[in-house]
Residue frames as qw, qx, qy, qz and C-alpha x, y, z in Angstrom:
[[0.890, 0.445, -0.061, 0.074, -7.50, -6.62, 28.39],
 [0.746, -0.444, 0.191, 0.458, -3.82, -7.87, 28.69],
 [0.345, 0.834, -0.334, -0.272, -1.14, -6.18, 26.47],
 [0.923, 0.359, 0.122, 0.069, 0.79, -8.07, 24.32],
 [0.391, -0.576, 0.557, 0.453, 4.54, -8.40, 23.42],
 [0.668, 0.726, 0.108, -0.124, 4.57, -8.34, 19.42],
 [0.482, -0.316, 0.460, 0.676, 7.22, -8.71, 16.69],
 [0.591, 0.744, 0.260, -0.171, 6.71, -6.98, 13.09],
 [0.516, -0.137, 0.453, 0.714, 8.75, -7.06, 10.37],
 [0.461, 0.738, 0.488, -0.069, 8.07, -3.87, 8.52],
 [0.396, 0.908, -0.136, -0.010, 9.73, -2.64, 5.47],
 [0.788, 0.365, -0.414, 0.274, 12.47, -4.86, 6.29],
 [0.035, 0.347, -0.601, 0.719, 13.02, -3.95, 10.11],
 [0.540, -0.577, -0.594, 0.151, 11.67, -5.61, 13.34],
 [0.246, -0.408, 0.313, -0.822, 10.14, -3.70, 15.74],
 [0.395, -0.381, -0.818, 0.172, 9.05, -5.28, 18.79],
 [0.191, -0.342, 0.090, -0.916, 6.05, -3.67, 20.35],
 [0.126, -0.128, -0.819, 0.545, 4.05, -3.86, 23.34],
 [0.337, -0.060, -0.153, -0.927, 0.25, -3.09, 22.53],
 [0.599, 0.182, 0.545, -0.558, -3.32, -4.16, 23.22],
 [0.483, 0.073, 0.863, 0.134, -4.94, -7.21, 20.69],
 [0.271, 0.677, 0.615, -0.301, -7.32, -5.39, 19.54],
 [0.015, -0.691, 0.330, 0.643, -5.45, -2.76, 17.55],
 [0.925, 0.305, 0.197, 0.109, -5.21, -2.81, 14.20],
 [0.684, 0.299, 0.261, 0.613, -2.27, -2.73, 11.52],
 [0.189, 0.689, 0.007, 0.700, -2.80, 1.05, 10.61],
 [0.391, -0.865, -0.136, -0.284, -3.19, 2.04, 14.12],
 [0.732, -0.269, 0.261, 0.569, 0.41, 0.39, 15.00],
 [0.479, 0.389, 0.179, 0.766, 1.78, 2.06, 11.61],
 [0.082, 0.720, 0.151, 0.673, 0.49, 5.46, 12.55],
 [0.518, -0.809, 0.129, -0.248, 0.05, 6.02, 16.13],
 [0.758, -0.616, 0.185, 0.108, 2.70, 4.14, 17.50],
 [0.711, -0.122, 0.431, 0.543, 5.56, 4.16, 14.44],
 [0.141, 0.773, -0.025, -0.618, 4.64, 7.40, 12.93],
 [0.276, 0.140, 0.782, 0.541, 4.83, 5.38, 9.58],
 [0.205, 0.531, 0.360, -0.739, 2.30, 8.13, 8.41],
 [0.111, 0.152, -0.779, -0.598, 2.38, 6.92, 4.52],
 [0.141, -0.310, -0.924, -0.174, 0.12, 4.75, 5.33],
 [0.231, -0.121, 0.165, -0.951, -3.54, 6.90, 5.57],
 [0.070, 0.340, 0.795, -0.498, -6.39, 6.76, 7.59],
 [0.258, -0.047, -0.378, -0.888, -9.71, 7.34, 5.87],
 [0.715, -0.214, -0.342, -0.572, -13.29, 5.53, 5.86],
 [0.490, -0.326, 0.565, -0.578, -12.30, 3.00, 8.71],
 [0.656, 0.311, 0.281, -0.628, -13.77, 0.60, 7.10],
 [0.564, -0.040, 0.738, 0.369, -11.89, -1.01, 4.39],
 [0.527, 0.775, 0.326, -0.127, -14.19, 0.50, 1.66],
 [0.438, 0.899, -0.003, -0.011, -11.69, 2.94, 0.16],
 [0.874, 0.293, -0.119, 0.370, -7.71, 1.89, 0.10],
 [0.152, 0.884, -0.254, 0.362, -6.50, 4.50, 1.58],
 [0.390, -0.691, 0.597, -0.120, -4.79, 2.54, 4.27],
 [0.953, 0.239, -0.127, 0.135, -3.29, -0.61, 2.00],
 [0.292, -0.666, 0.657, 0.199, -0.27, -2.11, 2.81],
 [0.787, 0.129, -0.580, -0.167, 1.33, -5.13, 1.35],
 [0.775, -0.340, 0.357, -0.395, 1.08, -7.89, 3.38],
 [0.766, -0.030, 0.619, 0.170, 3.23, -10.98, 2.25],
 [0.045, -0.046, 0.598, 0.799, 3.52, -8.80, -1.20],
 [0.048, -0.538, -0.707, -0.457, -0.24, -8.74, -1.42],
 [0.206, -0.288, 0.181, -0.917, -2.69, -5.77, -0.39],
 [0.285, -0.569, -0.771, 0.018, -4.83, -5.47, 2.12],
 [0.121, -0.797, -0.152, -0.571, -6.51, -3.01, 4.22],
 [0.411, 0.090, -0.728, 0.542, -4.51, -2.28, 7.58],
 [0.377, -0.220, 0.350, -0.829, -8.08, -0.96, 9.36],
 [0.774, -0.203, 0.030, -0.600, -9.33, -3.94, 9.05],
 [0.859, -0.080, -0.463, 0.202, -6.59, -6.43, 10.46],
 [0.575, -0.781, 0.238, 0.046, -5.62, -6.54, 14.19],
 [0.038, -0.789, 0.610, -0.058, -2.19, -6.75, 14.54],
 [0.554, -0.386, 0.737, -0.008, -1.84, -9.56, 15.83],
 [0.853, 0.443, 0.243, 0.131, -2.65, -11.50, 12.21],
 [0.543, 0.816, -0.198, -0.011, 0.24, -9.46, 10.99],
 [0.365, -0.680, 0.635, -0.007, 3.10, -10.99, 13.17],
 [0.546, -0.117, 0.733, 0.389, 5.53, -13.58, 10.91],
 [0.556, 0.727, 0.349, 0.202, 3.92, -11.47, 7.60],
 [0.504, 0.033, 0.221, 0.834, 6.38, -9.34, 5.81],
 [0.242, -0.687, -0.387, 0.565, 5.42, -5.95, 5.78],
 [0.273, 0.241, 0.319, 0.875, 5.68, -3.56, 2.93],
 [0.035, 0.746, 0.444, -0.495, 4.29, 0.29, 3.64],
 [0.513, 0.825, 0.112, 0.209, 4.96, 3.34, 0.88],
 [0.041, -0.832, 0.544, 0.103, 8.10, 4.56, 3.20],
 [0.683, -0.226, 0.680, 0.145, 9.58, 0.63, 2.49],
 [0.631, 0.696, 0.334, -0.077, 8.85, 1.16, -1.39],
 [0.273, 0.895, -0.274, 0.220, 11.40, 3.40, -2.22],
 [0.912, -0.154, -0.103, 0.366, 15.13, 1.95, -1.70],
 [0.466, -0.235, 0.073, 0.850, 17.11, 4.91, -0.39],
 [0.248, 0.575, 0.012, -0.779, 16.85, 7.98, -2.41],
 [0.127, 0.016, -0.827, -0.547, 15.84, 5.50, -5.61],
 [0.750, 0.123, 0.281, -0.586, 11.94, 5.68, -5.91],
 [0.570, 0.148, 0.807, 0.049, 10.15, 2.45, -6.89],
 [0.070, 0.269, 0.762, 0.585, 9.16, 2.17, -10.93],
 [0.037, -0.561, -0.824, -0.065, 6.07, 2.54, -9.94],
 [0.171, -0.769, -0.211, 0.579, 6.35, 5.86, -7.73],
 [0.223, -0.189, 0.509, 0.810, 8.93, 6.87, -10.69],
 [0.129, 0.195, 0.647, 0.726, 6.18, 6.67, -13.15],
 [0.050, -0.894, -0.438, 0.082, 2.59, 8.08, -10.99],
 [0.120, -0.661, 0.060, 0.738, 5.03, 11.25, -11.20],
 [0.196, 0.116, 0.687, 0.690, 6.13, 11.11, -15.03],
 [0.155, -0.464, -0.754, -0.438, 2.04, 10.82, -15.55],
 [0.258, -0.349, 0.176, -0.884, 0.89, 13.21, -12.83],
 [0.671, -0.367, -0.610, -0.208, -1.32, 10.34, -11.34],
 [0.425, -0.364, -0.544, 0.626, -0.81, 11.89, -7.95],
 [0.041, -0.694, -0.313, -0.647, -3.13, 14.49, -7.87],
 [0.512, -0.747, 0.147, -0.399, -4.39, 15.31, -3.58],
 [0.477, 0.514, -0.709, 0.075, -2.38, 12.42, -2.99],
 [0.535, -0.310, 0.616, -0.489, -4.14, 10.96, -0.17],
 [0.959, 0.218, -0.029, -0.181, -5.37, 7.75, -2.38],
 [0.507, 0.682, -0.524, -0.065, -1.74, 7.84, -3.73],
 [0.223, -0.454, 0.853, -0.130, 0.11, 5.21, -1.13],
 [0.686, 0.102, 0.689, -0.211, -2.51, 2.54, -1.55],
 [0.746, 0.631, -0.057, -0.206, -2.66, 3.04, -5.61],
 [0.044, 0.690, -0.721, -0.052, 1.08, 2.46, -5.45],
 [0.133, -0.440, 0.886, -0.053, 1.21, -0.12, -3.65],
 [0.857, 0.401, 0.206, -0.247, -1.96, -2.00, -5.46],
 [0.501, 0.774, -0.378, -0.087, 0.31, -1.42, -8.24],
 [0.133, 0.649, -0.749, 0.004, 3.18, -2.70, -7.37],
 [0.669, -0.119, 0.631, -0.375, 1.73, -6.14, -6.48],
 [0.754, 0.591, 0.032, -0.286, -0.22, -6.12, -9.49],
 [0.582, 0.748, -0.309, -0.082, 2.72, -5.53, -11.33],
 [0.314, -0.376, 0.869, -0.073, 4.96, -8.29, -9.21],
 [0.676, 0.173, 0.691, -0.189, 2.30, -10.74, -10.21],
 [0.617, 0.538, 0.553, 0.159, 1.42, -9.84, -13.42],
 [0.388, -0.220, 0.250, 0.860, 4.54, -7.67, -15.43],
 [0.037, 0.021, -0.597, -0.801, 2.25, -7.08, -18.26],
 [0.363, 0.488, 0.726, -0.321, -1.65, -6.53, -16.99],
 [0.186, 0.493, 0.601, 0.601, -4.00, -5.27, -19.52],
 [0.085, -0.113, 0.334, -0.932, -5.69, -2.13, -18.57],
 [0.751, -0.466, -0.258, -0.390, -9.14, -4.14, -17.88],
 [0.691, -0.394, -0.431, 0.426, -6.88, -6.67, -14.95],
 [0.227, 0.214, -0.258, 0.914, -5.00, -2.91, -14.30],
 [0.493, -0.376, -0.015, -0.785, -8.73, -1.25, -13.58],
 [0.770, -0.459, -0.436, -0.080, -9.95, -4.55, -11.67],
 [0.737, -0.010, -0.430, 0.522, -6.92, -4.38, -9.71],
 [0.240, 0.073, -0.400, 0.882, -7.52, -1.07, -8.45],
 [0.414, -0.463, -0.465, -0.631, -10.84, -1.13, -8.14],
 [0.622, -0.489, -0.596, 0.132, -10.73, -1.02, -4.88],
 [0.492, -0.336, -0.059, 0.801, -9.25, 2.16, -4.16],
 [0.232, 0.860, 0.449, 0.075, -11.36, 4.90, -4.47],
 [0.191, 0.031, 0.058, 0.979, -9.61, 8.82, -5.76],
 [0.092, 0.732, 0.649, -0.186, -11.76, 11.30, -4.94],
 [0.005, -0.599, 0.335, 0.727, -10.23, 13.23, -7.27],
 [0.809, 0.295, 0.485, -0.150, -11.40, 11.17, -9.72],
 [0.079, 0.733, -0.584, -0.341, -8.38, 11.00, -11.36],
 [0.898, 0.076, 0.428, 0.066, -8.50, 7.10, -12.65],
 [0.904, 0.413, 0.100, -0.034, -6.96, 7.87, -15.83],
 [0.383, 0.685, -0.581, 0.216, -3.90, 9.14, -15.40],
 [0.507, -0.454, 0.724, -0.112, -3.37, 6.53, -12.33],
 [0.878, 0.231, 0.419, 0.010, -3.84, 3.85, -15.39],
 [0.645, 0.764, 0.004, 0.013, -1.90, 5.42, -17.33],
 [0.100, -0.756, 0.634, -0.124, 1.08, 5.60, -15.05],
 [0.721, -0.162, 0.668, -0.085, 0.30, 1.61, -14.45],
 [0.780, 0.575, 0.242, 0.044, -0.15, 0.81, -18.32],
 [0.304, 0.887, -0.338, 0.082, 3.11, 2.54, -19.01],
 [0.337, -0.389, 0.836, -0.189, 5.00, -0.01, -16.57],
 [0.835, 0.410, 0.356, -0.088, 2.80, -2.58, -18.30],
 [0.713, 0.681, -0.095, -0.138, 3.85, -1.97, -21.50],
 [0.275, 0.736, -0.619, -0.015, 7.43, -1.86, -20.83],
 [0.737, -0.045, 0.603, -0.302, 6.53, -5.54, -19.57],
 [0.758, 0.625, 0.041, -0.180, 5.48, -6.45, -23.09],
 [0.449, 0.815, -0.360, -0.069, 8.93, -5.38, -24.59]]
């Protein structure tokens, strides 16, 4: 197989990289840009741990090849935070302890923060759909709703 000449815009920076089609997303973010936020788990897409945003929306980065991500904006958990100012979102899984082993924690974020781009003010049924895809095997769910429903609320006001 031939190798490829690649642009990505992630987290607001191009990198131009030089890799095989076949790769995917997380395997660029981790192995070759030591972007290491983003985690590696089931393989599989099943369990969130490797979400990015993608155009502002999540997906799973083990189960797109690179090459679909080239002209898509990029957003990982180090691109989240703006300097030393966490995002709202980060700001408030602390507050609420909703970071428990923290290996779920990049992909709950950034669920979140989507969510809450789209929709300032979910309820905490569209909050639960919305991460329902993102499994804690800490089974911590409520305090990660509770850190999202708190950003919610101040929606509302």
């Amino acid at each position: 197989m031939k190798k490829i000449t690649l642009t990505l815009k992630i987290n607001d920076e191009k990198y131009e990289i030089i890799t095989y089609p076949n790769r995917t997303l997380l395997e660029i973010l981790r192995d070759d840009l030591l972007l290491t936020g983003t985690k590696e788990s089931c393989g599989e897409g099943a369990c969130g741990a490797c979400t990015v945003l993608l155009d502002g929306l999540p997906v799973r980065s083990c189960l797109l090849l690179v090459t679909e991500a080239k002209d898509c904006e990029i957003t990982t958990i180090e691109g989240l935070a703006k300097g030393e100012k966490l995002d709202p979102v980060q700001e408030s899984f602390i507050e609420h302890h909703a970071i428990q082993c923290g290996f779920c924690s990049p992909g709950m974020i950034l669920t979140a923060r989507s969510l809450l781009n789209h929709n300032p003010a979910p309820t905490e049924e569209e909050i639960r759909f919305a991460i329902s895809g993102n499994v804690c095997r800490c089974t911590g769910y409520a305090k990660i709703v509770e850190a999202i429903q708190a950003l919610s609320n101040r929606g509302r006001e």
